[in-house]
N, C-alpha and C positions, 0 to 999 in steps of 0.2 A: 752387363754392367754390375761388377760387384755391391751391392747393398752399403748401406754405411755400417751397418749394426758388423757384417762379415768384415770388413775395413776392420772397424773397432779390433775384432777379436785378432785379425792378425796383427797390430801393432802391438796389442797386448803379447803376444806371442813371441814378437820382439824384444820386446821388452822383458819378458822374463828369460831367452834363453841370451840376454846381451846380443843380438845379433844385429848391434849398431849398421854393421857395414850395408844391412838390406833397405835402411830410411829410404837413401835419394833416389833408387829406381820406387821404391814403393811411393815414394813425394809423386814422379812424374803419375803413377795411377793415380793418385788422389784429385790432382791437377785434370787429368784425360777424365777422368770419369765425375767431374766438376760437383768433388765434396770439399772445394776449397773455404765454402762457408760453414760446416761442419765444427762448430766449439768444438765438441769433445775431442775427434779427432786431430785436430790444432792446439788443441792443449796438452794430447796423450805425446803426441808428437814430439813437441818443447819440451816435453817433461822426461822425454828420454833421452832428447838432444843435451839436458843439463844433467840428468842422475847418472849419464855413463860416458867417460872419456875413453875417446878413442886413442889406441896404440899407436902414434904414425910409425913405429918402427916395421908393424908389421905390413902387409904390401897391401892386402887389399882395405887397409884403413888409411893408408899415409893420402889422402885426398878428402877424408872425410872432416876435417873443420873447415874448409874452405867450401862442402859442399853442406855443410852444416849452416856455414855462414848465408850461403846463398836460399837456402830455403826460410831460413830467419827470415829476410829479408823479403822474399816473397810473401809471407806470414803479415808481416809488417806492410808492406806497400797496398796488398790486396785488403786487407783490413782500412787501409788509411783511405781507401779510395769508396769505402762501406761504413765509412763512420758514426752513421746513422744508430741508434741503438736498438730501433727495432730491427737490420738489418745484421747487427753482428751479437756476439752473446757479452752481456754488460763486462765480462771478465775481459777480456780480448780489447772491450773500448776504454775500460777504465786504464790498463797498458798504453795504451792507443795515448790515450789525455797526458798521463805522465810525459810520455816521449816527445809529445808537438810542443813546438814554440807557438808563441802568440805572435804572430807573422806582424800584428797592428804596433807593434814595438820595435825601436830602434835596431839595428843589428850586434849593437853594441851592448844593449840593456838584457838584446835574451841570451848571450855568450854570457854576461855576466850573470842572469839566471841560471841558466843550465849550470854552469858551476856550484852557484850557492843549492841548487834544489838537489844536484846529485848522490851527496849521501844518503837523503832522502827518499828514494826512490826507491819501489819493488824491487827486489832481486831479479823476476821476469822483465821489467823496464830496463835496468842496468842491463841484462843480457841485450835486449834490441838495440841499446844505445852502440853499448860493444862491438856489435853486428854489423852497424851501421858505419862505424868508424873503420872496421878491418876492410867494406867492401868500400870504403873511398879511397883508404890505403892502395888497396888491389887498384883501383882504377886510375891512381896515381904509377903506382908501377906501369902500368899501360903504356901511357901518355900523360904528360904536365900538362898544365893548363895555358893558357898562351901566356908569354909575359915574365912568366916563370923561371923560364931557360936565362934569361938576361940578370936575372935577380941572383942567380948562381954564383 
């Protein structure tokens, strides 16, 4: 099992030669070798998923926002579900807060928060938000929801 600190140095390595295209197989090690609570690596991560766009012209990147998205996503869920603060690193929950609604509010009051708080928001929060919406997109391409098809 690779160490975190060796983790570290090869995402850095990543990172510096642009070799986006290597994230999501190195995501699943992260994942198998359960450094999924890892800040730094979770942060080195994001920070490479936002500082370097991928070419989809070229073949072996035309799948990386969509595999981009999905690791967001998993960043985001496994975090939400460790909310805790001694559990995850205060950078990661402070993300975490921006992104949740207050469930104890009308569904009506936090749509209309979420709008009014959005400008407002980290640039790392506006990314999960982003995240969030392209993988409900994707799950609408799938399948609608019932109800929907008649609303057509």
């Amino acid at each position: 099992m690779p160490e975190p600190d060796i983790m570290e140095e090869i995402f850095k390595m990543v990172e510096i030669n642009t070799a986006i295209d290597l994230l999501p197989p190195l995501w699943l090690d992260v994942v198998i070798f359960d450094h999924v609570n890892r800040e730094n690596l979770l942060l080195r991560i994001l920070k490479i998923m936002i500082d370097n766009k991928s070419d989809t012209k070229e073949r072996n990147q035309k799948q990386l926002p969509q595999q981009f998205a999905k690791i967001t996503l998993d960043v985001y869920l496994g975090r939400r579900r460790n909310q805790r603060e001694d559990q995850c690193g205060s950078e990661i929950c402070g993300i975490l807060r921006e992104v949740t609604d207050d469930k104890s509010l009308a569904k009506e009051e936090r749509k209309r928060l979420q709008i009014e708080n959005a400008a407002n928001c980290s640039p790392k929060a506006k990314l999960v938000k982003l995240i969030d919406k392209l993988d409900n997109l994707r799950d609408l391409q799938v399948s609608l929801p019932v109800g929907v098809i008649n609303q057509l």
